[in-house]
C-alpha positions in Angstrom: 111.7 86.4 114.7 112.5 89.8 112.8 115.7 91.2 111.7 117.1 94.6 111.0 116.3 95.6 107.3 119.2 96.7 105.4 117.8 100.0 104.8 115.8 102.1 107.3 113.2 103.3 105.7 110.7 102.5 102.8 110.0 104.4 99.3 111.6 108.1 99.4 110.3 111.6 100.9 107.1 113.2 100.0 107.7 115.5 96.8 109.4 112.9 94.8 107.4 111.4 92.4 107.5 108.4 90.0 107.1 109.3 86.6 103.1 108.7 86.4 102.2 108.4 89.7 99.4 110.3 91.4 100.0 113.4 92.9 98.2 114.0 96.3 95.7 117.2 96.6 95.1 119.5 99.1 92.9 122.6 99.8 94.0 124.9 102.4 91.2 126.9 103.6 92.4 130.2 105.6 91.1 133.4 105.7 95.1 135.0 106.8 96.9 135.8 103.5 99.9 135.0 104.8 99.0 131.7 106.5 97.2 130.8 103.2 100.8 131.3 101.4 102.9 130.2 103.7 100.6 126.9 103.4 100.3 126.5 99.8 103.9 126.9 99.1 105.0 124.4 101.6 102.9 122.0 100.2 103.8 122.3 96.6 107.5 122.2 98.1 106.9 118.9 99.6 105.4 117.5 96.5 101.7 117.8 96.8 99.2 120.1 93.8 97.9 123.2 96.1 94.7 124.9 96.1 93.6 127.6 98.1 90.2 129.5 99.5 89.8 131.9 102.0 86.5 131.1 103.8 84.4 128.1 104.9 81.8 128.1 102.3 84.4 128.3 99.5 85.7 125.5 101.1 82.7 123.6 101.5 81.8 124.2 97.6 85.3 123.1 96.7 84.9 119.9 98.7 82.0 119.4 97.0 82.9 119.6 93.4 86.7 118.1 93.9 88.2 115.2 95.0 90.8 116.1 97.6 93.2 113.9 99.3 94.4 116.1 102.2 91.7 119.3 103.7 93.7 121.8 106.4 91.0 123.8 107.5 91.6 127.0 110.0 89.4 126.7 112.8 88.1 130.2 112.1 87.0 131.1 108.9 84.0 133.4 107.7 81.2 131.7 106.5 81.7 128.2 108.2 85.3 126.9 110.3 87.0 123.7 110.7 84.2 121.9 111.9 81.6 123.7 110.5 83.3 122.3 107.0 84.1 119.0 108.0 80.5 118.4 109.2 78.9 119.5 105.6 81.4 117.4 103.5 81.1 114.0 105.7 77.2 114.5 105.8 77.2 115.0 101.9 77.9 111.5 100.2 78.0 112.4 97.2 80.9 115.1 97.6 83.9 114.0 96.2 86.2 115.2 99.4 83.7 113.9 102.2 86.0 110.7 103.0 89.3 113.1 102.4 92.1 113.2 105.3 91.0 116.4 107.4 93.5 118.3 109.4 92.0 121.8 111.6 94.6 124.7 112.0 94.5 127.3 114.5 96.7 130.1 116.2 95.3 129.3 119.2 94.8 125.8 120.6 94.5 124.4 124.1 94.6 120.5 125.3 90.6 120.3 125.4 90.0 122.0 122.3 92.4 119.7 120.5 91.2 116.6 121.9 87.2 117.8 120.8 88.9 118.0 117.2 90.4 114.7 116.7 87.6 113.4 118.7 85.2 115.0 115.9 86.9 113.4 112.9 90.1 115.7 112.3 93.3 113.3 111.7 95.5 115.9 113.2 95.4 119.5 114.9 98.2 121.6 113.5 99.0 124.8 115.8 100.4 128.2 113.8 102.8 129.0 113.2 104.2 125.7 111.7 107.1 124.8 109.8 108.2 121.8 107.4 109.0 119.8 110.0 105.0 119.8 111.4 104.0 119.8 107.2 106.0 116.5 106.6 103.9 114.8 109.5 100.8 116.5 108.0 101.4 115.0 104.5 102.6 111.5 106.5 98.8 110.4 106.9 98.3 110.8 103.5 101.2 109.7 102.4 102.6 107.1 104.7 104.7 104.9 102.4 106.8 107.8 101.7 107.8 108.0 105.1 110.9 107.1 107.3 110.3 104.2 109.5 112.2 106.2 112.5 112.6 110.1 112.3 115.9 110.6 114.5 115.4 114.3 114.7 112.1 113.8 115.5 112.4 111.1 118.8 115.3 113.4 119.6 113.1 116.8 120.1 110.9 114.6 122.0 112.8 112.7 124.7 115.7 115.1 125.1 118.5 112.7 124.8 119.4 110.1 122.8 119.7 107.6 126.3 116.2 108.2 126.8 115.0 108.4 123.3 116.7 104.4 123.3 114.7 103.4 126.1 111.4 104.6 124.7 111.7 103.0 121.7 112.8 99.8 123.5 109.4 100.0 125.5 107.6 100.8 122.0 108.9 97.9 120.6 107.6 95.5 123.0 104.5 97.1 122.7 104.9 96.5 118.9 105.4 93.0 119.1 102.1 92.0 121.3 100.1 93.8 118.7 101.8 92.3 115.4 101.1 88.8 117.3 97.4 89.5 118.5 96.7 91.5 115.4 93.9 89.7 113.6 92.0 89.6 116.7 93.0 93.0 118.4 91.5 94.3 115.4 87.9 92.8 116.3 88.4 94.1 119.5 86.2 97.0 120.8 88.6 98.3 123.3 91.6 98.2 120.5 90.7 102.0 119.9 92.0 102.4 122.8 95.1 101.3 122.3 95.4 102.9 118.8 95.0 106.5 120.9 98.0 105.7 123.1 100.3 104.1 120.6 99.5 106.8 118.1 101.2 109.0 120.9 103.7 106.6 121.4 105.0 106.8 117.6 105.1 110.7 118.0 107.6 111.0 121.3 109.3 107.7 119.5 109.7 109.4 116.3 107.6 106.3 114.3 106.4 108.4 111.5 105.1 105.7 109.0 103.1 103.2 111.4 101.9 106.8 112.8 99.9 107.6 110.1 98.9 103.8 109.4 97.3 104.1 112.8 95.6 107.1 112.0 94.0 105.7 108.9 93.0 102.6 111.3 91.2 105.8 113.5 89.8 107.1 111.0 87.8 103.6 109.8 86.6 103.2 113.3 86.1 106.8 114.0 83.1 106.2 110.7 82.4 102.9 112.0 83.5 101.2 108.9 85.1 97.8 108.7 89.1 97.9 107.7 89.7 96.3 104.2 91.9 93.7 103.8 94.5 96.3 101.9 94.5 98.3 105.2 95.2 95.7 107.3 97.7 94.2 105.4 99.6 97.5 105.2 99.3 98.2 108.8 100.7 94.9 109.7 103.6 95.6 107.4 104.4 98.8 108.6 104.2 97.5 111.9 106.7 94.3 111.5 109.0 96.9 109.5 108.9 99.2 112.4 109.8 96.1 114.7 112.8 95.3 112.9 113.6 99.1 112.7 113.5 99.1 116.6 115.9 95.8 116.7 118.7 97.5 118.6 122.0 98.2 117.0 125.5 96.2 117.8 
């Protein structure tokens, strides 16, 4: 039914750009200097045009008078946090960020507080410090195409040994290929949030980077209750057969 495509990933990694493409946005909001830096430079090194502020209404303003594809917002700002931000710029229609990707940072982050963030409309929940490994999955959600179907290094860190990192992926797959065949009506399916949750966590231990951040675009849609266009689904599904034949183990 699938095969193993020739090459193992799709287009190339964030930061390289065709001539006349558009080049992703993002505000970091943080009120440490050095975090704020650190931030901004790693994203222009990864490809992406960096702005900065360094407090929540700044933030807030700037969502509201630019268009941004990517927010990371520190949970504790001056003025307004994370989720004091988020909640202005989805409630504000007219903003020109109030649909962008949202990712909360923090120094200090527990199970239950991360959980109430993604459960509150943050894609992801990025602990300080980070490095370019966690940046590369950050950009990932808004830039999945750019991103390796299987991250080695990453399934690696995760299971501890290749042997086991094998036999997660082997039980991912399967789980890959009762979606891709019940797709079109999984995706009518109330409980299929669900199982978005725990394969989104199954594509982190695994190390499935691009179908990762397809899922979390899927979240997001339901997360707004807003139907998924065609275009969406058609790139999920193609991530996720790509992915499949990724998995196809090797001779």
């Amino acid at each position: 039914m699938f095969n193993t495509p020739s090459n193992g990933s799709p287009a190339g990694p964030p930061g390289r750009h065709a001539p006349g493409s558009h080049v992703l946005r993002v505000l970091v909001a943080d009120d440490d200097p050095a975090s704020r830096l650190f931030l901004v430079e790693a994203m222009r090194t990864l490809g992406l045009d960096a702005e900065s502020c360094d407090d929540g209404p700044a933030a807030i303003a700037r969502g509201r008078q630019e268009a941004y594809d990517l927010l990371l917002l520190d949970c504790r700002m001056p003025g307004a946090g994370a989720q004091q931000v988020l909640t202005e710029l989805r409630g504000d229609p007219a903003a020109p960020s109030a649909e962008s990707t949202a990712v909360a940072t923090s120094a200090e982050m527990d199970a239950t507080e991360r959980q109430r963030l993604l459960s509150q409309g943050f894609s992801e929940v990025l602990q300080k410090p980070c490095d370019l490994s966690d940046l590369r999955r950050v950009v990932a959600l808004v830039q999945p195409d750019a991103q390796p179907l299987l991250d080695d290094a990453q399934g690696l860190a995760s299971a501890g040994s290749e042997q086991i990192m094998l036999a997660m992926r082997a039980l991912l797959r399967d789980e890959l290929v009762s979606i891709y065949q019940e797709l079109d009506i999984a995706l009518t399916d109330a409980g299929f949030g669900d199982r978005l949750h725990k394969l989104r966590g199954s594509c982190g231990f695994c190390g499935a980077t691009a179908l990762a951040a397809r899922v979390v675009q899927l979240q997001e849609r339901m997360r707004q209750g807003r139907p998924v266009p065609p275009a969406l689904h058609d790139r999920f599904r193609t991530t996720l057969r790509h992915t499949i034949e990724a998995l196809v183990p090797r001779p």
